[in-house]
KOLDO-110597 format. One line per field, with one value per residue (C-alpha): residue number from 1; z, x, y. Coordinates in steps of 0.1 Angstrom, whole numbers, plus 5000, padded with zeros to 4 digits. Layout:
# residues N
seq: (NUM;...)
Z: (Z;...)
X: (X;...)
Y: (Y;...)
This chain:
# residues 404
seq: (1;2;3;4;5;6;7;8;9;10;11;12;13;14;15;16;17;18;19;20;21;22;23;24;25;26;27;28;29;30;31;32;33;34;35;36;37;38;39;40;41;42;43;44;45;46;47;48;49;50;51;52;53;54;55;56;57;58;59;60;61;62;63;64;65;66;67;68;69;70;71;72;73;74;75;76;77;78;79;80;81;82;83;84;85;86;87;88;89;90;91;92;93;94;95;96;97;98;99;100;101;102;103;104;105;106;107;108;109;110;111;112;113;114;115;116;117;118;119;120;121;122;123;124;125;126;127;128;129;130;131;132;133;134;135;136;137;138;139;140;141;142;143;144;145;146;147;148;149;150;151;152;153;154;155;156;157;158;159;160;161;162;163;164;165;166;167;168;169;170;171;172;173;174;175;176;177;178;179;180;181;182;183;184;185;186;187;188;189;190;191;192;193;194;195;196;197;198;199;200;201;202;203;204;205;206;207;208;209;210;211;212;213;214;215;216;217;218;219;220;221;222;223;224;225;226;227;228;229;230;231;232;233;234;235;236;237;238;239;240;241;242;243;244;245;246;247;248;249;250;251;252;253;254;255;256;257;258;259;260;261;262;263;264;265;266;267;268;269;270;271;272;273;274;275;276;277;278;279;280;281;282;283;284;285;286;287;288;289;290;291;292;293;294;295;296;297;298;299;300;301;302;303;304;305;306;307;308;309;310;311;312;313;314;315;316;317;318;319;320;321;322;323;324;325;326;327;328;329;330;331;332;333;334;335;336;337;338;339;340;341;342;343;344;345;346;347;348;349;350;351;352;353;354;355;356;357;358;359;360;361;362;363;364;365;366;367;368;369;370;371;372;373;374;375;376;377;378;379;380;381;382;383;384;385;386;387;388;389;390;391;392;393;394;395;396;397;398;399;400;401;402;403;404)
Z: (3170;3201;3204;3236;3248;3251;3256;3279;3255;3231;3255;3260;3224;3216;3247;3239;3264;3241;3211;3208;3207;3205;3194;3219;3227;3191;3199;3226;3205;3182;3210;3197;3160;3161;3194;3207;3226;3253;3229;3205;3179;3166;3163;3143;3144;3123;3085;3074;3089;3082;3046;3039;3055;3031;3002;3012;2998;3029;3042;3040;3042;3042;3078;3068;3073;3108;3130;3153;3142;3151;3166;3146;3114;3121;3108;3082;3042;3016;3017;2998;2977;3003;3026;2999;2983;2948;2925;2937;2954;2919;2895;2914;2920;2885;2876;2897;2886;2848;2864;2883;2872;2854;2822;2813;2825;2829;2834;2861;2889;2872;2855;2885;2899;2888;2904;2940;2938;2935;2962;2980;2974;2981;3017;3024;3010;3040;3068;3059;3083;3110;3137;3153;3123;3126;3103;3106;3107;3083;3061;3063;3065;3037;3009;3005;3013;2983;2964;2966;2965;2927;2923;2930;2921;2961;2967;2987;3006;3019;3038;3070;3064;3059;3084;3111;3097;3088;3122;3139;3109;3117;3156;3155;3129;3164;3188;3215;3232;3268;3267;3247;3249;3227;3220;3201;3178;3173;3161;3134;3118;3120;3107;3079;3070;3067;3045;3022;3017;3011;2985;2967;2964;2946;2924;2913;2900;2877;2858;2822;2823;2810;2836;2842;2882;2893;2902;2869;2853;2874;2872;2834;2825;2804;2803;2798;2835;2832;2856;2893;2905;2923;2961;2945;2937;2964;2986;2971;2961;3009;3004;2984;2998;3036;3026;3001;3027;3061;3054;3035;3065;3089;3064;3056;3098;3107;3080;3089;3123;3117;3097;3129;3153;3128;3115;3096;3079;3070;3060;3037;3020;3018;3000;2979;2974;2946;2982;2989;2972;2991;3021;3018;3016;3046;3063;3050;3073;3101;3110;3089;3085;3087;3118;3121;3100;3127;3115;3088;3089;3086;3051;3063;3088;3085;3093;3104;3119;3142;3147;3131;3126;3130;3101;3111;3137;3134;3129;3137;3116;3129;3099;3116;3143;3105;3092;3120;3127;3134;3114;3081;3083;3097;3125;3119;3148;3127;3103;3071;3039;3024;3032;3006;2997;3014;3014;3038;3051;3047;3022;3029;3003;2985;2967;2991;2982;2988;2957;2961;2973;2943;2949;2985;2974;2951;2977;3003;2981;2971;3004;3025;3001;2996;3040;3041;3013;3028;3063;3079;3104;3119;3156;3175;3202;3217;3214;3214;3198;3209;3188;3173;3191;3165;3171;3138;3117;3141;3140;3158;3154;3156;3152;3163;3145;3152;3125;3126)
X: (5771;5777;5764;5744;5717;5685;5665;5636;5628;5623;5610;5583;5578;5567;5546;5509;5501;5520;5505;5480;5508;5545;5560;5571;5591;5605;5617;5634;5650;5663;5687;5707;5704;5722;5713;5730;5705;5711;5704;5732;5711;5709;5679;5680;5656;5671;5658;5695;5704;5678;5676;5712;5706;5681;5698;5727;5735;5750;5717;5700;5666;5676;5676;5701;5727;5720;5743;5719;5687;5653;5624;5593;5610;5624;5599;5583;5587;5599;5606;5593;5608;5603;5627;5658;5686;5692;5693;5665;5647;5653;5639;5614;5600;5601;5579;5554;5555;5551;5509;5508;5522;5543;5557;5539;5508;5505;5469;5463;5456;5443;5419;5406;5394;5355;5356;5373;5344;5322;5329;5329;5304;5287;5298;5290;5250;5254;5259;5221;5199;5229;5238;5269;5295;5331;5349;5372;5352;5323;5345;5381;5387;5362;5373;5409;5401;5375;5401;5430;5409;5397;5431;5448;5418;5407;5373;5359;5333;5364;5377;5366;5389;5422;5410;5419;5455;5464;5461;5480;5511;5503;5507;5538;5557;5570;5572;5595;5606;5612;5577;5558;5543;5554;5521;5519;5547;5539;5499;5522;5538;5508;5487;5516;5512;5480;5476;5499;5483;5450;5470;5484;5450;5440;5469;5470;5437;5448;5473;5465;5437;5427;5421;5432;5439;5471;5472;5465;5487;5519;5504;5513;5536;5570;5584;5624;5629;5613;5582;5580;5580;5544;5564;5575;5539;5526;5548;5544;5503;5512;5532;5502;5475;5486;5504;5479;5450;5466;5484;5456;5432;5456;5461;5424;5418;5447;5432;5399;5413;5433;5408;5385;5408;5414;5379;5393;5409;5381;5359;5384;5388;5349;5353;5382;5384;5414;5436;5434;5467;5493;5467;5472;5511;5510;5488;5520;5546;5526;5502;5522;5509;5537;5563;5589;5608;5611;5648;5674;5708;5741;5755;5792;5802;5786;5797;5770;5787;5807;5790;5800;5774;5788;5783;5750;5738;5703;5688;5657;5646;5621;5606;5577;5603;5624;5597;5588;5628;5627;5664;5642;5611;5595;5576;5574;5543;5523;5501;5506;5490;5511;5541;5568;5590;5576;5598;5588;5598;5557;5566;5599;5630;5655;5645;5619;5601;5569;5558;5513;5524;5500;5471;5475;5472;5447;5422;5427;5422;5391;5380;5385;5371;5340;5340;5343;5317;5288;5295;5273;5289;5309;5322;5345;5327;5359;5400;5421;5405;5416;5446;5455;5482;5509;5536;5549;5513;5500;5468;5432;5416;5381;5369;5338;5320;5286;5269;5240)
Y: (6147;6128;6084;6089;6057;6075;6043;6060;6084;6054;6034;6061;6067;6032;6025;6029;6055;6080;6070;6103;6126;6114;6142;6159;6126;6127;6162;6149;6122;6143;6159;6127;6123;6092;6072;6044;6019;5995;5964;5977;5991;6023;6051;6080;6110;6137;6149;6153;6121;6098;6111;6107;6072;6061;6066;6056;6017;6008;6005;5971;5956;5921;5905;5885;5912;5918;5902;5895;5880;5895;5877;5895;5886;5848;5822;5846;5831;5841;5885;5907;5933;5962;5937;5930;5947;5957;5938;5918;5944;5965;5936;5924;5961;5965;5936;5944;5985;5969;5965;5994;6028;6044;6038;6002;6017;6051;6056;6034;6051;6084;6062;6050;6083;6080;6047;6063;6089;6062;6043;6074;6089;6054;6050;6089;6082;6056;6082;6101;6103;6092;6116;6095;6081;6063;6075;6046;6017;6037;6052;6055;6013;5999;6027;6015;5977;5979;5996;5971;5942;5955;5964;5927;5906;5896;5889;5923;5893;5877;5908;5892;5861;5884;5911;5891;5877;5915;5931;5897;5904;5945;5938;5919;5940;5962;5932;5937;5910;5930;5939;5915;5884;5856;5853;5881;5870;5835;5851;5873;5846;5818;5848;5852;5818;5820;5849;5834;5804;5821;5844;5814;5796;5828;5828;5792;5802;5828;5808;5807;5826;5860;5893;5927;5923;5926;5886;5875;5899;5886;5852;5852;5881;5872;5910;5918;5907;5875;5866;5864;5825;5818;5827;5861;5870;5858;5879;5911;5906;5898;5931;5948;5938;5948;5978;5990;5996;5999;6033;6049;6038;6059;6086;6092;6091;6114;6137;6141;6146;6170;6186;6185;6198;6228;6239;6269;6244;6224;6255;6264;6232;6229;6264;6254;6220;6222;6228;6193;6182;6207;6198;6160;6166;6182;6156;6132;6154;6164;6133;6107;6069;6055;6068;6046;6022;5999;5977;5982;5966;5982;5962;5973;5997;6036;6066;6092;6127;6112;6078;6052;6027;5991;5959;5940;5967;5970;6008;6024;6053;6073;6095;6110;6128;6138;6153;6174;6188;6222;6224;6208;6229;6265;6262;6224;6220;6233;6223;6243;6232;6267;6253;6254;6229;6205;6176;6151;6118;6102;6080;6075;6081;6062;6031;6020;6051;6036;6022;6033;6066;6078;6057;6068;6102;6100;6081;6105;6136;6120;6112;6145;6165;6151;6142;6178;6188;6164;6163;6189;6207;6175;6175;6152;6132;6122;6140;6124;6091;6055;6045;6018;5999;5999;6031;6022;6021;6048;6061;6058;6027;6048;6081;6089;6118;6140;6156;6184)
């Protein structure tokens, strides 16, 4: 493995006229699993690579190992848990898992399927009698915002309010300062602000007070790690709240998409719906939600192959070009909902395994397969659809859709 700078084929990867289809680019990149850039950071592209990398506790999340600090994440509060190191990162993970899965309480998210269908099934009664839908703004958008809104205890009327904040923090998360406005960065931060002090109002509510949302429960839990201090829980309900639509929004999209551009697909999900699990988890490696990892830090120096990774460089790990190498998976170009062992990179790995992967799951199983049962014979109006601007949260920002 040779340290080459490839920083066109990045460069070209994160501009937004390659956003429809970047993988050709990430085959490319994956000439040089280890890729020196002109800035002195590091990208890697490679399955082996990048999951030896994330498990690997060399690997930090905390900015404050880089040795040079990075403008989209100065100015921001207090981290959450998806940006420390153990032990942190471990306790405060676990405090919030106590509310949301497995093994304090196991039955959340099952429980929560009549509800899903529900919603659904609410949202598709909306499309009768329309010829022209957007999947993403009809559909795909308000069934995981209403979701995670029950979920932490938000107000689903004051989705307009944080709308806004989340795509300013959602656009700056990739700012680039060759490239970029300050502008853009300075909106991420105010917008961060913002959202935080909206979230705390919420929570100083919730004090003392009885409720099964996840706000309240944080708000007044005393388990064997203690409880979260009010800027703890308001980071990760920040955390929860952004991470706990945005991706299912993309997921749901690039599904039905996919779906769409591969109708014997969709006719044979119509005709057996029970294929929608192996089908989602391909969805997850072939059109993934989330593409890069856009910074880590090197905690001491790393040795990758040949490469050695320097203390505080910062590294880019590109899991959507991981979970399409051809050295990982058959014929990885194509999508495949029979594909075995299918071990992809969507969710990440390691202990940032991304911690509503299930919820994820369950809302988009729900969702295709009922898009696909009521839909009649749906057609795309325009292919590629606009994206949304984001290379790392990637995917189209609408999808229009015509029905017979």
């Amino acid at each position: 493995m040779t340290t080459t700078e490839t920083p066109d084929t990045l460069r070209r990867i994160l501009d937004y006229s390659s956003r429809a289809d970047p993988y050709p680019l990430y085959a490319e990149l994956r000439k040089t699993p280890v890729a020196l850039q002109e800035d002195g950071s590091y990208v890697i592209s490679t399955y082996r690579e990048l999951t030896g990398i994330l498990h690997d506790p060399r690997l930090s999340s905390d900015v404050r190992n880089l040795t040079r600090p990075m403008a989209a994440v100065e100015g921001r509060a207090t981290p959450s848990f998806i940006n420390l190191d153990p032990p942190e990162h471990d306790r405060l993970r676990r405090l919030a898992m106590r509310h949301f899965g497995p093994p304090h309480t196991p039955g959340l998210v099952s429980g929560m399927e009549p509800d899903l269908a529900a919603t659904v099934s609410g949202l598709i009664d909306g499309f009768a009698g329309e010829q022209r839908i957007d999947i993403v703004d009809d559909f795909a958008y308000p069934f995981p915002v209403t979701v995670i809104c029950h979920l932490l205890g938000v107000p689903r009327e004051d989705e307009p309010r944080f709308h806004v904040w989340v795509n300013a923090i959602i656009e700056s998360i990739d700012y680039d300062p060759r490239t970029d406005p300050q502008e853009k960065l300075d909106n991420g931060v105010q917008a961060t602000k913002d959202l935080r002090q909206y979230l705390g109002g919420l929570l100083e509510e919730r004090h003392g007070r009885p409720g099964d949302d996840l706000l309240t429960r944080l708000a007044n839990d005393d388990g064997p790690d203690g409880r979260m201090t009010d800027e703890e829980i308001i980071s990760t309900a920040n955390l929860l709240l952004i991470a706990g639509h945005e991706t299912t929004v993309n997921l749901i999209a690039n599904g039905m998409l996919t779906l769409l551009r591969h109708p014997e697909m969709l006719r044979r999900l119509r005709a057996e719906p029970e294929l929608v699990v192996p089908m989602v988890e391909e969805l997850l490696r072939y059109e993934p939600p989330v593409q890069i990892i856009p910074w880590r830090a090197a905690y001491s120096d790393i040795t990758i192959g040949d490469t050695v990774i320097p203390k505080g460089s910062q590294i880019m790990l590109m899991l959507a070009s991981g979970s399409r190498d051809p050295d990982r998976f058959e014929d990885p170009d194509r999508f495949d909902p029979g594909r075995q062992d299918n071990q992809h990179l969507g969710f990440g790995s390691g202990i940032h395994l991304c911690f509503g992967g299930p919820m994820a799951r369950l809302e988009t199983q729900i969702a295709l397969t009922e898009l696909v049962r009521r839909l009649e014979q749906p057609r795309l109006i325009v292919d590629p659809p606009p994206y949304r601007p984001s290379p790392v949260l990637r995917g189209p920002i609408h999808l229009h859709v015509e029905q017979s």
